[in-house]
C-alpha positions as CSV (number, residue, x, y, z in Angstrom):
1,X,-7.4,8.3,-28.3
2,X,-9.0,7.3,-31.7
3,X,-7.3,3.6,-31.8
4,X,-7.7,0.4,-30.4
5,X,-5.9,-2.7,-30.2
6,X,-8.3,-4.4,-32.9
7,X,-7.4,-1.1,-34.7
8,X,-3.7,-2.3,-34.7
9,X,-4.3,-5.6,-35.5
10,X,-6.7,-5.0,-38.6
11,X,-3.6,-2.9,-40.1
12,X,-1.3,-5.3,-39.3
13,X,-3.6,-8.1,-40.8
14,X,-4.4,-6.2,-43.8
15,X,-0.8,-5.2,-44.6
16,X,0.4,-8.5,-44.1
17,X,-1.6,-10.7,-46.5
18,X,-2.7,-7.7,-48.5
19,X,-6.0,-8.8,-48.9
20,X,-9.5,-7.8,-46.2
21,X,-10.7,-11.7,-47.7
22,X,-7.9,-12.9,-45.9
23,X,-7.1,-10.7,-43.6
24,X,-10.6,-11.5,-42.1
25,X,-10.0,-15.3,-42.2
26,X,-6.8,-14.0,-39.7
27,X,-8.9,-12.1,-37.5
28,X,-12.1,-14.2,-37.4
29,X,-14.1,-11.6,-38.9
30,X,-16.0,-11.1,-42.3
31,X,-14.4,-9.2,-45.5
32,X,-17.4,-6.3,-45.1
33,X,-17.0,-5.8,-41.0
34,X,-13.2,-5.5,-41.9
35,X,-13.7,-3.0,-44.5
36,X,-16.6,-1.0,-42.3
37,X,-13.5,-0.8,-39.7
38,X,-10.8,0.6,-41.8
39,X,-13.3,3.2,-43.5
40,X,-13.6,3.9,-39.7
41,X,-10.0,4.3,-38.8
42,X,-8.6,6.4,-41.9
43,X,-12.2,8.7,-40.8
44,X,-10.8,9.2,-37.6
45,X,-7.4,9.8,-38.5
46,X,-8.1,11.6,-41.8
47,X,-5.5,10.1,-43.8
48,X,-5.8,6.8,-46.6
49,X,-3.8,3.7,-44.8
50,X,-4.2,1.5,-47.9
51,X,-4.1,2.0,-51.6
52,X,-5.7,-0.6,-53.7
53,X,-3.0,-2.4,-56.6
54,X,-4.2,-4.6,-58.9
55,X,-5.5,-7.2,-56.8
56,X,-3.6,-6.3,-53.7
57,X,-3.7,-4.0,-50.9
58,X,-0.9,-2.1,-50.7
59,X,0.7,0.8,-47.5
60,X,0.2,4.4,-47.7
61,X,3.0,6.6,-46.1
62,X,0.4,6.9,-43.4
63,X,-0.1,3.6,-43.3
64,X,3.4,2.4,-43.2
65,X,4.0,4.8,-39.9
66,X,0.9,3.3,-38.5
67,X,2.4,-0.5,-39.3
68,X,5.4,0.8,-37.1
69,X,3.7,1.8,-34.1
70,X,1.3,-1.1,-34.6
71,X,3.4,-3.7,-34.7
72,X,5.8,-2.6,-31.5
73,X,2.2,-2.2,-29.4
74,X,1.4,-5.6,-30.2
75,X,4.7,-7.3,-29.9
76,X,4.9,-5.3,-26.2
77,X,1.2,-6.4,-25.5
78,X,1.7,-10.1,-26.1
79,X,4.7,-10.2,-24.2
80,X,3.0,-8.8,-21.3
81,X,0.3,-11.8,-21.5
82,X,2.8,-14.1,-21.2
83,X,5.0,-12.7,-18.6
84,X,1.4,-12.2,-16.8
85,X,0.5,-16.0,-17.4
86,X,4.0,-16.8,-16.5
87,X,3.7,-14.9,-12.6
88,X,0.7,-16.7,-12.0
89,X,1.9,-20.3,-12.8
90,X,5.7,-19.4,-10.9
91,X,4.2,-17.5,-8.1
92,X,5.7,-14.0,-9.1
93,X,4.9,-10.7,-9.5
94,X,4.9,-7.5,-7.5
95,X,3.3,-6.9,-3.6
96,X,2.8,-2.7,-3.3
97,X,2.5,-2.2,0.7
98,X,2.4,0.6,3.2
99,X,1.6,0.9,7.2
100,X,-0.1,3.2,8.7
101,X,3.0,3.8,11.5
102,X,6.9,4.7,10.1
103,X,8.1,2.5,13.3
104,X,7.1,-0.4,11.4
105,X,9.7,-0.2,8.7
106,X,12.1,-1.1,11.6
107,X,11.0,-4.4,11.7
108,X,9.7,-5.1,8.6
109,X,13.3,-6.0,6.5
110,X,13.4,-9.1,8.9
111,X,10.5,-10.4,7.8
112,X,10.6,-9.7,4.0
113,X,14.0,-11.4,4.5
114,X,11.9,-14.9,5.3
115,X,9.2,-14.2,3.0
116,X,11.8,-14.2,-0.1
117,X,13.1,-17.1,0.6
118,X,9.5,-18.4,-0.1
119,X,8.4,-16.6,-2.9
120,X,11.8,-15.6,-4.6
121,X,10.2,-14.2,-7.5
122,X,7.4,-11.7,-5.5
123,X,9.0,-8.3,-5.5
124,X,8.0,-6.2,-2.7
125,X,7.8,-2.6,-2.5
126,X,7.2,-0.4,0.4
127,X,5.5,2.4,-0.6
128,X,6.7,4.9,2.6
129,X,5.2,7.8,0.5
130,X,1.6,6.1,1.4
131,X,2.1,5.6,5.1
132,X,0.1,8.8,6.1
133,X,-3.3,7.5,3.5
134,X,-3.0,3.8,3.6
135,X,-7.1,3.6,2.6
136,X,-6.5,6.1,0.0
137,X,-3.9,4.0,-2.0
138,X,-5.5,0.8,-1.9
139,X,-8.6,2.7,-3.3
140,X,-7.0,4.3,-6.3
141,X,-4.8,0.9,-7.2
142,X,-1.3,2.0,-6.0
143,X,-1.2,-0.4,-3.3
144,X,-1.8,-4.1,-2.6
145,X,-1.8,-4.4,0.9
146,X,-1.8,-1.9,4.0
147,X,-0.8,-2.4,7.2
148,X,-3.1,-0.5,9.6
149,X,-5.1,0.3,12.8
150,X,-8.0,2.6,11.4
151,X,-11.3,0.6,10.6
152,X,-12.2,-0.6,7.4
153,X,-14.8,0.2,6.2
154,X,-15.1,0.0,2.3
155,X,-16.7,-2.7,1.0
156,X,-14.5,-2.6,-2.3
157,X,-11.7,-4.1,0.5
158,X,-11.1,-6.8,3.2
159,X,-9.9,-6.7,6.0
160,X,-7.6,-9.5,8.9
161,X,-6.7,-8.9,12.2
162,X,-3.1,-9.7,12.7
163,X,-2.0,-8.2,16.5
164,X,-2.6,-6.3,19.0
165,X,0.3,-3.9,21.1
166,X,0.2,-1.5,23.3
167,X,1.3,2.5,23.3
168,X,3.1,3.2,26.2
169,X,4.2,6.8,27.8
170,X,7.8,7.2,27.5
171,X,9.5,9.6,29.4
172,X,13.6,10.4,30.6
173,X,15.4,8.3,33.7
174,X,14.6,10.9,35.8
175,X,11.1,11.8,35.3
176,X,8.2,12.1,37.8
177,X,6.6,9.1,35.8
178,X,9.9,7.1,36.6
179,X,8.4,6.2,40.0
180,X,4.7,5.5,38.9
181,X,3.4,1.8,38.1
182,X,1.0,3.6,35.5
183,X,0.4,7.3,33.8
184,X,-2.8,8.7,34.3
185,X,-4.6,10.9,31.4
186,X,-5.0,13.9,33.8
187,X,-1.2,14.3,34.4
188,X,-0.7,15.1,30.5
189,X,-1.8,18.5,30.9
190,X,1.4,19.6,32.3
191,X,3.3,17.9,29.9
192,X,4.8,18.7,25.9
193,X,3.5,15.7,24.3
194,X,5.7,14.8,21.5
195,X,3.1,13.3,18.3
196,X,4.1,12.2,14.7
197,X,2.2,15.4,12.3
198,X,-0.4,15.8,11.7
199,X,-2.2,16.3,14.7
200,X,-5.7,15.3,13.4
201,X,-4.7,11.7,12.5
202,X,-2.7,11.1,16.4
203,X,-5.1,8.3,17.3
204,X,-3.8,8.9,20.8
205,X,-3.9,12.6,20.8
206,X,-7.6,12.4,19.5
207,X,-9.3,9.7,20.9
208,X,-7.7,8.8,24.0
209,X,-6.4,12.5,25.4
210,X,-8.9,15.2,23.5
211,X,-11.7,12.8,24.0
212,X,-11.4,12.5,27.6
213,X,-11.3,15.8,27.9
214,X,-7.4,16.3,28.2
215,X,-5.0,18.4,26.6
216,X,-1.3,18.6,27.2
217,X,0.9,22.0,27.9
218,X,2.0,22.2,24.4
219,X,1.7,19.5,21.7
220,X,4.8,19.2,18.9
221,X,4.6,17.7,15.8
222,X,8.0,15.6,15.5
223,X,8.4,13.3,12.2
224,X,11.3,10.5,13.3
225,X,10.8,8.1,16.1
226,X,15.0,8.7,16.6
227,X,14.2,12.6,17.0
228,X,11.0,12.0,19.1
229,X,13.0,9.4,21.6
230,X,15.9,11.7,21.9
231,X,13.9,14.5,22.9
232,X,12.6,12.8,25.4
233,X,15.8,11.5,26.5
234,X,16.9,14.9,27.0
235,X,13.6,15.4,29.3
236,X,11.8,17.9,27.1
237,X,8.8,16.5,27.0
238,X,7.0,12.8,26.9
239,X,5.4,10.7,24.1
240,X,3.4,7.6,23.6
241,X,4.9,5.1,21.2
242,X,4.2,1.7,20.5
243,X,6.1,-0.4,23.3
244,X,7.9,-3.1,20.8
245,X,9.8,0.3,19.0
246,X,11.2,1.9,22.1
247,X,11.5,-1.2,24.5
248,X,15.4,-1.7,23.2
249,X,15.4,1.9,24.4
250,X,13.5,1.1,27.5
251,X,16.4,-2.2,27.9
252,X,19.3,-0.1,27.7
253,X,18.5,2.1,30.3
254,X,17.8,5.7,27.9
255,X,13.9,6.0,28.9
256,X,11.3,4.7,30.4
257,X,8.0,3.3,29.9
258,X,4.9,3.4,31.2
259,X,1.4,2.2,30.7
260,X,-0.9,4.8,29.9
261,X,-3.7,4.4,32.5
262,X,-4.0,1.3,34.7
263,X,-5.3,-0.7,32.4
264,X,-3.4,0.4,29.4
265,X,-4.0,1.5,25.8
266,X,-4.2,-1.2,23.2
267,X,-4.2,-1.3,19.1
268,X,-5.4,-3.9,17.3
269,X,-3.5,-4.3,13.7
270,X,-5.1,-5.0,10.6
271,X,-3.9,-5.8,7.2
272,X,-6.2,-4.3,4.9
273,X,-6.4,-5.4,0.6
274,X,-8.9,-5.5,-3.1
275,X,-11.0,-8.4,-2.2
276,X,-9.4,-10.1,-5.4
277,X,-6.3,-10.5,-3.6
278,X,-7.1,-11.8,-0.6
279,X,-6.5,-15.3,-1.6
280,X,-3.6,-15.1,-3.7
281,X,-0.9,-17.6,-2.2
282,X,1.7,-14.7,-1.7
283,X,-0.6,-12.6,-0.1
284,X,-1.5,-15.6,2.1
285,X,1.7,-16.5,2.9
286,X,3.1,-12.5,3.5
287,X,-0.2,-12.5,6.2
288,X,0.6,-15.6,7.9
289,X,4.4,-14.1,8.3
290,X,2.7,-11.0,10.2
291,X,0.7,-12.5,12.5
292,X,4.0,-14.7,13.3
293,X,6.6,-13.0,13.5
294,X,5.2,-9.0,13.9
295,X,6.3,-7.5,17.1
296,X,3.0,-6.5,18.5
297,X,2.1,-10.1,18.5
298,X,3.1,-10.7,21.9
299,X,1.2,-8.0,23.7
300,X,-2.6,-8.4,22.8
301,X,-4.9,-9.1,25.2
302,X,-6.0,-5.7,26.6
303,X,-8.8,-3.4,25.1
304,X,-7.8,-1.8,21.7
305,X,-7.4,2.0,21.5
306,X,-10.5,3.3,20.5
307,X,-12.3,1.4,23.4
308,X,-9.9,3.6,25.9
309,X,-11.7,6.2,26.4
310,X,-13.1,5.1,29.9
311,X,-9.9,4.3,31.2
312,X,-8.6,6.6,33.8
């Protein structure tokens, strides 16, 4: 694109006060840098914008379509400023957030709930589209905030420890693992293990199972938590899901749950951001709600996932 703003605003300088004498007083800038600029601008588009009358500076055809366009870019530009300004001094604006796990959307609405009622005028938007590239989207500027167990890494972000929960084996009533205190890794291998897709990014599959050397009968790729539980309702196979989204589940009577190994497998949550933001009052506030009110929190003391590979 051959224009810039200043472009825009030389124009509608010029064609206002009809003059580059005055149009320069306007714009802070002398009568021969003005007229260097314009020379530069009808070069660039190959068309006159001004015609000299008498004394005055008058619009070409070319120049009067530019005018148009000029003046709407501007007008949309400074209200942008002040709307800007505006969110900073109220406290609004947008929050653009993800997690890394679909079965945190179930509890998420409860909390946004309290959050507006703080910040009334921070509009948050779950991007669900993100959830499998959480890094990614913070990276290229379509997210805020992230929600997530992987490390990170980047230096471009920060990073907060919110909770810790645990992954538990589910299974039907009348399972074999019904009647065991604990699941042991080596007693997947007869099992259909039921994982979200894809495979590569099942923390559990990869670094707790594979790593220890252990893979299951058959391993399915299922996308709902609902479809996932049912399935193993139904006693086709097992699964191991974060123990705040299937204990109702587990409550009722449907399933039940299990620790995997004796001394359990543990994440520890993280809410990842641009270092920039990582101060902002409604970002402070939305992390403070997390670590509150998250489901997770009241499970973490136990080693995290990726330090389970030496459990039995």
């Amino acid at each position: 694109m051959d224009l810039e703003v200043r472009h825009l605003q030389l124009v509608a300088a010029v064609a206002d006060t009809g003059s580059l004498t005055r149009a320069g007083d306007r714009l802070h800038l002398t009568q021969s840098a003005l007229s260097h600029q314009l020379r530069g601008i009808e070069s660039r588009l190959g068309a006159a914008l001004f015609l000299r009358v008498g004394k005055r500076l008058v619009l070409t055809p070319a120049g009067e379509r530019l005018l148009m366009s000029a003046k709407d870019v501007l007008e949309r530009l400074a209200q942008a400023e002040d709307d800007i300004r505006r969110m900073g001094k109220e406290n609004a604006g947008v929050l653009r957030l993800t997690t890394e796990c679909y079965t945190c959307y179930h509890w998420l609405p409860p909390l946004l709930m309290r959050y507006r009622r703080k910040f009334p005028r921070v509009e948050v938007r779950i991007d669900v589209e993100a959830t499998r590239a959480p890094i990614e989207g913070l990276l290229a500027g379509r997210l805020d905030l992230a929600i997530v167990t992987a490390p990170v890494s980047d230096r471009r972000l920060v990073s907060k420890k919110l909770f810790e929960d645990e992954v538990v084996l589910i299974a039907a009533r009348d399972h074999r693992f019904a009647q065991q205190t604990h699941v042991r890794l080596s007693e997947l291998r007869d099992e259909t293990f039921y994982i979200y897709p894809p495979r590569e990014e099942s923390r559990v599959l990869q670094e707790v199972l594979l790593a220890n050397g252990i893979s299951p009968a058959r391993v399915e790729e299922v996308q709902l938590t609902e479809a996932i539980t049912e399935l193993v309702k139904a006693g086709l196979g097992v699964a191991a899901l974060a123990r705040w989204a299937v204990q109702p589940l587990v409550d009722a009577g449907a399933i039940v749950a299990r620790p995997l190994t004796a001394r359990g497998v543990h994440r520890e949550w993280r809410a990842a951001m641009p270092k920039d933001l990582a101060r902002a009052d409604y970002v402070v506030e939305f992390l403070d709600l997390l670590e509150k009110h998250a489901p997770g929190g009241r499970s973490g003391r136990a080693p995290r996932l990726v330090n389970a590979r030496t459990a039995g």
